[in-house]
Residue frames relative to the residue before (quaternion, step in Angstrom):
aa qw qx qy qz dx dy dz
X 1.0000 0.0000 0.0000 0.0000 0.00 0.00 0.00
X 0.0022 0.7935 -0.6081 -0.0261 3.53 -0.80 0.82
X 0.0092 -0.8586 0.4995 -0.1151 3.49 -0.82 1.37
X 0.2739 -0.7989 0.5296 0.0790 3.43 -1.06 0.87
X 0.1898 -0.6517 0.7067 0.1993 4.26 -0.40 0.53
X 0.3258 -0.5402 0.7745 0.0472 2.94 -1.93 0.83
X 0.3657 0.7903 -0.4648 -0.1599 3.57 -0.69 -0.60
X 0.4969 -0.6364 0.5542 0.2022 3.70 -1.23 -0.28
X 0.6921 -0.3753 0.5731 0.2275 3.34 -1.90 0.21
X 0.4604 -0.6198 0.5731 0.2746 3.68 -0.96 0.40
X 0.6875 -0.5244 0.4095 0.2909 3.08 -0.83 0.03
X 0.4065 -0.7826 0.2854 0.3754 3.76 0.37 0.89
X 0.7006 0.4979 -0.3167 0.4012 3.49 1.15 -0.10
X 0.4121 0.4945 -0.4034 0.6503 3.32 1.93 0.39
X 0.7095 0.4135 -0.3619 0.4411 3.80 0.14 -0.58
X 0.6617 0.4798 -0.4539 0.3549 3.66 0.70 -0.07
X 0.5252 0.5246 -0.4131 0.5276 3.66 0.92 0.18
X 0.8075 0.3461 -0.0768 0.4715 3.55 0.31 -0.85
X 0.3518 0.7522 -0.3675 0.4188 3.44 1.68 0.46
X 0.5109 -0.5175 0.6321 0.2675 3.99 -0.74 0.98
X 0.1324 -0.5888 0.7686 0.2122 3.18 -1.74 -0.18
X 0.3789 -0.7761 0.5029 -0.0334 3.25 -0.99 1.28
X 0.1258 0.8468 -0.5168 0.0075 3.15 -0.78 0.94
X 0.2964 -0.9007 0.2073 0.2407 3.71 -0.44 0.68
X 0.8002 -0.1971 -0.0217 0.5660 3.54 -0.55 0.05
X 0.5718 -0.6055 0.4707 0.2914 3.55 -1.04 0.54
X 0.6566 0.4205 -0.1982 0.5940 3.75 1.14 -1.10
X 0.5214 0.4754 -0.5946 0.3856 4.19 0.69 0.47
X 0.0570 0.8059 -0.5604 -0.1821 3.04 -1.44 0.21
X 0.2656 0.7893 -0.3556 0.4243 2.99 2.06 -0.03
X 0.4845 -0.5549 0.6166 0.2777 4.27 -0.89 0.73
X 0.7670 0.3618 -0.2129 0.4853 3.53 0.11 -1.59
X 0.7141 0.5573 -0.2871 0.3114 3.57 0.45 -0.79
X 0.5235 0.5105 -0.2476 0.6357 3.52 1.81 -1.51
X 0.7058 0.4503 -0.3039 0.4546 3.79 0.17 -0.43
X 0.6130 0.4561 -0.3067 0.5676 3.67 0.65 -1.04
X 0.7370 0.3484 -0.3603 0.4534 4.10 0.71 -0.62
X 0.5145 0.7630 -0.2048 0.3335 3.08 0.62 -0.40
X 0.6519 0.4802 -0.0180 0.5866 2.88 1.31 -1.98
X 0.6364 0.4582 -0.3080 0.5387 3.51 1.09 -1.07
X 0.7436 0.3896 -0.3593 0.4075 4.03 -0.14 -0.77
X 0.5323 0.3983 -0.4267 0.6132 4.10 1.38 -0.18
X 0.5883 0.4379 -0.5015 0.4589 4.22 -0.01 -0.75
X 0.7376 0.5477 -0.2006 0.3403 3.94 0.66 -1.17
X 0.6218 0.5020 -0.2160 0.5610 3.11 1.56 -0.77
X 0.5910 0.5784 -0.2449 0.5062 3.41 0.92 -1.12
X 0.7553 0.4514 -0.1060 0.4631 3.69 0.58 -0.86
X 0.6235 0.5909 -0.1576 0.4871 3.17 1.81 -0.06
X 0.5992 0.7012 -0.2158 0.3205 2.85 2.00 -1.47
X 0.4231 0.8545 -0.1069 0.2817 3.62 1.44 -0.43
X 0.6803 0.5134 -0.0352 0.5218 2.01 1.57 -2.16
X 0.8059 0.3365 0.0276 0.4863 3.86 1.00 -1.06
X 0.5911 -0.7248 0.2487 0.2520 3.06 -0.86 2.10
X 0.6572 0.6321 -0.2587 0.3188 3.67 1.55 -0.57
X 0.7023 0.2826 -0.2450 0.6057 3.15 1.78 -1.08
X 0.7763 0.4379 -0.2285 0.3916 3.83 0.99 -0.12
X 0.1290 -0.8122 0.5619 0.0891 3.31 -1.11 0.35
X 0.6550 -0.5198 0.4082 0.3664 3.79 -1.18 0.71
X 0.0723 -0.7195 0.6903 0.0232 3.71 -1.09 0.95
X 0.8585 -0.2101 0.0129 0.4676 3.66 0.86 -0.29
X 0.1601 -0.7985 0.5654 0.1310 4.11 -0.83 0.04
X 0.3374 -0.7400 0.5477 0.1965 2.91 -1.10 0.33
X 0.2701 0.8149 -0.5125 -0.0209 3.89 -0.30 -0.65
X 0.1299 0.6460 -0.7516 0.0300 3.92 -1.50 -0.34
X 0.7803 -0.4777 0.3717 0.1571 2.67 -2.12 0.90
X 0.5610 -0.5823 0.3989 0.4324 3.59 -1.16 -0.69
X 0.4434 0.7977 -0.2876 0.2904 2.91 0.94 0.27
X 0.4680 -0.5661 0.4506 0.5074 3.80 -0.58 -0.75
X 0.2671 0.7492 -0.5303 0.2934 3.69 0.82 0.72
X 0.1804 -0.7510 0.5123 0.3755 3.12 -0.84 0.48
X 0.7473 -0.4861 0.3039 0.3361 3.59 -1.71 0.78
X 0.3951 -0.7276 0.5463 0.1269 3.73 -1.06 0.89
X 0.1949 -0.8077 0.5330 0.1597 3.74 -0.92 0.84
X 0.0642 -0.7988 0.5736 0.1697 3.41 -0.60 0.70
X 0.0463 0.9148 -0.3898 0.0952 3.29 -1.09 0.34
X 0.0298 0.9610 -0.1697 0.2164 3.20 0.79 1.11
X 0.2457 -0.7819 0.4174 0.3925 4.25 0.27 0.49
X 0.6061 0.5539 -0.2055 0.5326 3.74 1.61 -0.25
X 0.3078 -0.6908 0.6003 0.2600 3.87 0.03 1.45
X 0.7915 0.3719 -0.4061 0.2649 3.37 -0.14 -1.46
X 0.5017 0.6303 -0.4681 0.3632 3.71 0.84 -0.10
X 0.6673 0.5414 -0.2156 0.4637 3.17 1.14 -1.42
X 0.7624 0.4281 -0.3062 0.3765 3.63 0.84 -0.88
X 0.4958 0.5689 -0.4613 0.4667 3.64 1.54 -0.62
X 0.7545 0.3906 -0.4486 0.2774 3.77 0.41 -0.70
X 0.5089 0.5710 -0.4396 0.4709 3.66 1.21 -0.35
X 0.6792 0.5963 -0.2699 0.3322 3.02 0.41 -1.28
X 0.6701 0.3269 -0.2816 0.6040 3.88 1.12 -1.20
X 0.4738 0.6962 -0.3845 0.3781 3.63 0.67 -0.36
X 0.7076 0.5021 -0.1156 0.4836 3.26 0.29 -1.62
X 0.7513 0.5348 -0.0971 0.3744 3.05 0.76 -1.24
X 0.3450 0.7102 -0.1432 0.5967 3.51 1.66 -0.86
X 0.7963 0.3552 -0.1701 0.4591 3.40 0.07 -1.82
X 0.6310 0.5454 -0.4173 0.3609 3.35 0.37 -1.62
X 0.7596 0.4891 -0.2055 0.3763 3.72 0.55 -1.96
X 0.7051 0.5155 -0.2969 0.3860 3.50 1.36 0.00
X 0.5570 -0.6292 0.3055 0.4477 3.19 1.94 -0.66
X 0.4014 0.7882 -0.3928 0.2515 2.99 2.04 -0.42
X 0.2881 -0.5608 0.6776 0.3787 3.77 -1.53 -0.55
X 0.5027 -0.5482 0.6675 0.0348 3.49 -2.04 0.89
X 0.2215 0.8369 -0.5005 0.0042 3.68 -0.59 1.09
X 0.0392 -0.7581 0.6507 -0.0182 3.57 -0.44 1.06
X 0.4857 -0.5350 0.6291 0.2865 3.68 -1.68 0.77
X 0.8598 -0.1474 -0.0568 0.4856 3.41 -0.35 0.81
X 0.0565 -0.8821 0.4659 0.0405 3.17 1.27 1.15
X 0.8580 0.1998 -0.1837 0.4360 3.58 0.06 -1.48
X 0.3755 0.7086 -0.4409 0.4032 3.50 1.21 0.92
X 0.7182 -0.1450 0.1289 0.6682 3.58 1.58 -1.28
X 0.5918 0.5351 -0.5304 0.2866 3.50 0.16 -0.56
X 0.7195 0.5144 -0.2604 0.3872 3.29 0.71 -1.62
X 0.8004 0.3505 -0.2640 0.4085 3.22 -0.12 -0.99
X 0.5776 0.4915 -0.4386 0.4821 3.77 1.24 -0.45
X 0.5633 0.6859 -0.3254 0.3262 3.51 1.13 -0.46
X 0.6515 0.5601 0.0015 0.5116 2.94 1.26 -2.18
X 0.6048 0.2987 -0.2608 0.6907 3.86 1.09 -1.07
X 0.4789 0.5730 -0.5416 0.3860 3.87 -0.45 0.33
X 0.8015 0.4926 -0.1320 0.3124 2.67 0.20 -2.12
X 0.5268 0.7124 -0.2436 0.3945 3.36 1.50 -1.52
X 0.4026 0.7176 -0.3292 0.4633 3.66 1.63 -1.19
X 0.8895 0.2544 0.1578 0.3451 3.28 0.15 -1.68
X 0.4698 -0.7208 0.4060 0.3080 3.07 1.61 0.85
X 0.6254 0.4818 -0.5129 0.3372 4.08 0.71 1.07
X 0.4906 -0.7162 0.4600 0.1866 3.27 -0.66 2.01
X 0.0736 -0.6831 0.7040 -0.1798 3.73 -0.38 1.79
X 0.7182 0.4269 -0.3689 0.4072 3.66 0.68 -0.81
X 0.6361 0.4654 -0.3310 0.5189 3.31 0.72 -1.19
X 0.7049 0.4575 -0.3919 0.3745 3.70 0.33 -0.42
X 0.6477 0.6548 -0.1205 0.3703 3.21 0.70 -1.55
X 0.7792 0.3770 -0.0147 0.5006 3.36 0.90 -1.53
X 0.2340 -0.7774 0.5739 0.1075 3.42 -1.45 0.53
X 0.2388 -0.6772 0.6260 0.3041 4.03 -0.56 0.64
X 0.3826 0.5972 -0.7020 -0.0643 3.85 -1.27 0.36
X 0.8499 0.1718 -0.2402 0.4363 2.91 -1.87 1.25
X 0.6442 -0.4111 0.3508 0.5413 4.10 0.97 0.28
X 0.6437 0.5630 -0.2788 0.4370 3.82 1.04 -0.46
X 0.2585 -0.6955 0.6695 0.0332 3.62 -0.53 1.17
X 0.1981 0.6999 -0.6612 0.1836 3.33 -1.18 1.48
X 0.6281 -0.5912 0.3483 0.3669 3.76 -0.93 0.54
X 0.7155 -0.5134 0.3394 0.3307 3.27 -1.04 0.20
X 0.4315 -0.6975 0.3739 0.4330 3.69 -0.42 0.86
X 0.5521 0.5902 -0.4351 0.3969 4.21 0.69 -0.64
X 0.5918 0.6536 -0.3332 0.3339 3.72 1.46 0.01
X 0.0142 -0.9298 0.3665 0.0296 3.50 0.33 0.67
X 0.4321 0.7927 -0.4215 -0.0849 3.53 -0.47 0.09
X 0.6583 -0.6433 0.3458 0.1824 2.68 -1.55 1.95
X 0.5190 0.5922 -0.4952 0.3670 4.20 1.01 -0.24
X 0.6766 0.4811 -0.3243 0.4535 3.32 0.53 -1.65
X 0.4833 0.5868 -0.4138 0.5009 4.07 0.65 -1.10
X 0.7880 0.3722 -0.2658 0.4121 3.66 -0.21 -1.48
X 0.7438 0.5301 -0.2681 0.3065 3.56 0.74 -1.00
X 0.5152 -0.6560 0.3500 0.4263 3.13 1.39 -0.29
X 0.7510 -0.3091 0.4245 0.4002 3.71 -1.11 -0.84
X 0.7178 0.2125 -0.2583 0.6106 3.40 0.89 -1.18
X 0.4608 -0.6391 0.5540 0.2688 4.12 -0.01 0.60
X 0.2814 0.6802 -0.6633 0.1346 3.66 0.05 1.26
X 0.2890 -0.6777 0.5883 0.3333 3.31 -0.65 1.51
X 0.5656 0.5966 -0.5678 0.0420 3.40 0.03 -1.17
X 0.8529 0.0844 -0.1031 0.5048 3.90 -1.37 0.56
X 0.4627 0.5695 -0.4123 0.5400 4.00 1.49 1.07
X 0.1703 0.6968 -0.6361 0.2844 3.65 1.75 0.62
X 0.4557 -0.4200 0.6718 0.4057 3.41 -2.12 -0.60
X 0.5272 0.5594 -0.4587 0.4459 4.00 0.92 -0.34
X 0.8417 0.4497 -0.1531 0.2564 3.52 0.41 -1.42
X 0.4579 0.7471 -0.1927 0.4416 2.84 1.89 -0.90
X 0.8356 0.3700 -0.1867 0.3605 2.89 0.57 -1.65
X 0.5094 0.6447 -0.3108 0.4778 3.30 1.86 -1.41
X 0.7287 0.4069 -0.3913 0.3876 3.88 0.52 -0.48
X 0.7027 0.3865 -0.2653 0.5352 3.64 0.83 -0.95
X 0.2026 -0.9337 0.2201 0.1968 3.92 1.04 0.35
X 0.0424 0.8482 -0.5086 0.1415 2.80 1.00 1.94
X 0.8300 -0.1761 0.2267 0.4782 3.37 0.94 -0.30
X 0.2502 -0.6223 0.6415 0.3722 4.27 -1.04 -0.19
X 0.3807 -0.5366 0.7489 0.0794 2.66 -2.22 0.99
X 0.0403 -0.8088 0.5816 0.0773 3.64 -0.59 1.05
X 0.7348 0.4541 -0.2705 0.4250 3.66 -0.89 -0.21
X 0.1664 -0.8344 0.4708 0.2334 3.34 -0.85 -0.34
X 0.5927 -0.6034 0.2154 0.4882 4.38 -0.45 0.90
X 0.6947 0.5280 -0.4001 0.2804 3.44 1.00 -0.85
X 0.5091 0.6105 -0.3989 0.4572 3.73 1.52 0.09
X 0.4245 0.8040 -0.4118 0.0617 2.93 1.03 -1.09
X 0.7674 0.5099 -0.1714 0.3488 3.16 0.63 -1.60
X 0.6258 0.5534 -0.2218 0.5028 3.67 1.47 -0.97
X 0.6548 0.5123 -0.2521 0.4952 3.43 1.62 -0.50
X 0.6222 0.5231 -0.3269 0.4821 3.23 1.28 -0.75
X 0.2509 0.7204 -0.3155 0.5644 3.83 1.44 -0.13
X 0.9620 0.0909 -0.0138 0.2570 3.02 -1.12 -1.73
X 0.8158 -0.2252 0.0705 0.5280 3.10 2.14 -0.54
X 0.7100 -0.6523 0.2544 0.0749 2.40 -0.39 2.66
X 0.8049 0.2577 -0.1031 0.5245 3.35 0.07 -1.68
X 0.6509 0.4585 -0.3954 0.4579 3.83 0.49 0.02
X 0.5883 0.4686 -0.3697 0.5456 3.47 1.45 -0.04
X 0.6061 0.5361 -0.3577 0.4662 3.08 0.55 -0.84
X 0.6376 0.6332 -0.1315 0.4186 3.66 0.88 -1.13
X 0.6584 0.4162 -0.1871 0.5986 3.70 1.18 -1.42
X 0.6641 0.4327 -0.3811 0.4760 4.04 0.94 -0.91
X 0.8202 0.3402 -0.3403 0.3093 3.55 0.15 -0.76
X 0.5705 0.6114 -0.4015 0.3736 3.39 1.48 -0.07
X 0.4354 0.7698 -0.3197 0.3400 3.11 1.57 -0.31
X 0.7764 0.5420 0.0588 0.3163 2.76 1.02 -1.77
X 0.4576 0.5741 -0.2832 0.6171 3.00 2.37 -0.73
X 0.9297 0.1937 -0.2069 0.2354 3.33 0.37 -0.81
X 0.2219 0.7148 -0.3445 0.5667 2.74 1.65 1.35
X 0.7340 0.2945 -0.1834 0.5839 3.11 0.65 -0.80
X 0.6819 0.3735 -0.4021 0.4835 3.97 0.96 0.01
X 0.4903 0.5910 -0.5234 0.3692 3.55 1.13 0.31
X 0.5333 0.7146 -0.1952 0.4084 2.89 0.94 -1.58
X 0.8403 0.4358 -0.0959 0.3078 3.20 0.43 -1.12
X 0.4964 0.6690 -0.0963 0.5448 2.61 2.02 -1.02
X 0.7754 0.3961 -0.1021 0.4810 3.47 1.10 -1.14
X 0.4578 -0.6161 0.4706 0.4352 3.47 1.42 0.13
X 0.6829 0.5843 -0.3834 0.2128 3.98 -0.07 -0.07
């Protein structure tokens, strides 16, 4: 199985509880200037919220098999709808023997996946995860093909999903997830479009690499 999270910002009335206070440079002294920084480190923070399982939540995913299928969009205004299908998905695979691929999977997908779910009282960790020796570590059917590419000493540099792919020339990744959500907005079918290409060339790395 080879899968891709989209996700979003909370809702701004969920982010105002759980909002920093902000404060700007020490050396301003300017009114317009202390305000104008200020205004920048919340716009920065806010734009970030996406990125993290506390201020963000899943809006859609792509994923498909190993096969020559072509890749399924999900998409949905209801996470937990979105997480039951990963969730039976994944699950499916594990009980078949299958492998699990995410582009920096155990970097964000997973755990944003696994911390979601936690939201909603579905046991991703306890599933997902294995205890050996006192030592909590993910299931082996988890793969991911970044860490593989990066090597031992994890140099992300040029270990993007753009570059990757642009080098082994499966194709260009345009855009980037943290838009995702502002695109999905202005245009549906170009989202829909940016997630499942994702996923194509995922699955031709992968493939590429023998794993």
């Amino acid at each position: 199985m080879y899968f891709d999270l989209e996700t979003a910002a909370l809702p701004v009335e969920q982010l105002t509880g759980i909002m920093p206070e902000f404060e700007a440079a020490a050396n301003l002294k300017d009114p317009d200037k202390i305000a104008a920084s200020i205004a920048s480190k919340k716009q920065s923070w806010i734009d970030d919220c996406a990125l993290r399982a506390t201020t963000g939540r899943i809006i859609a995913a792509s994923s498909c098999d190993g096969g020559g299928n072509e890749p399924e969009f999900h998409c949905s205004p209801d996470e937990r709808t979105m997480l039951d299908i990963l969730f039976s998905d994944m699950c499916n695979t594990i009980t078949q023997g299958g492998h699990i691929y995410a582009w920096n999977l155990f970097g964000f997908d997973l755990p944003f996946l696994a911390q979601r779910s936690a939201m909603y009282g579905v046991p991703a960790f306890k599933t997902f995860t294995a205890n050996y020796r006192g030592r909590w570590a993910w299931h082996e059917a988890f793969v991911d093909p970044m860490q593989i590419w990066a090597g031992p000493y994890q140099r992300s540099d040029g270990a993007s999903l753009k570059a990757v792919a642009g080098a082994l020339g499966l194709g260009i990744k345009s855009g980037s997830g943290k838009d995702f959500a502002k695109l999905l907005v202005a245009d549906p079918v170009a989202a829909k479009e940016y997630s499942l290409n994702d996923v194509r060339l995922l699955r031709g790395i992968v493939d590429r690499m023998g794993i």
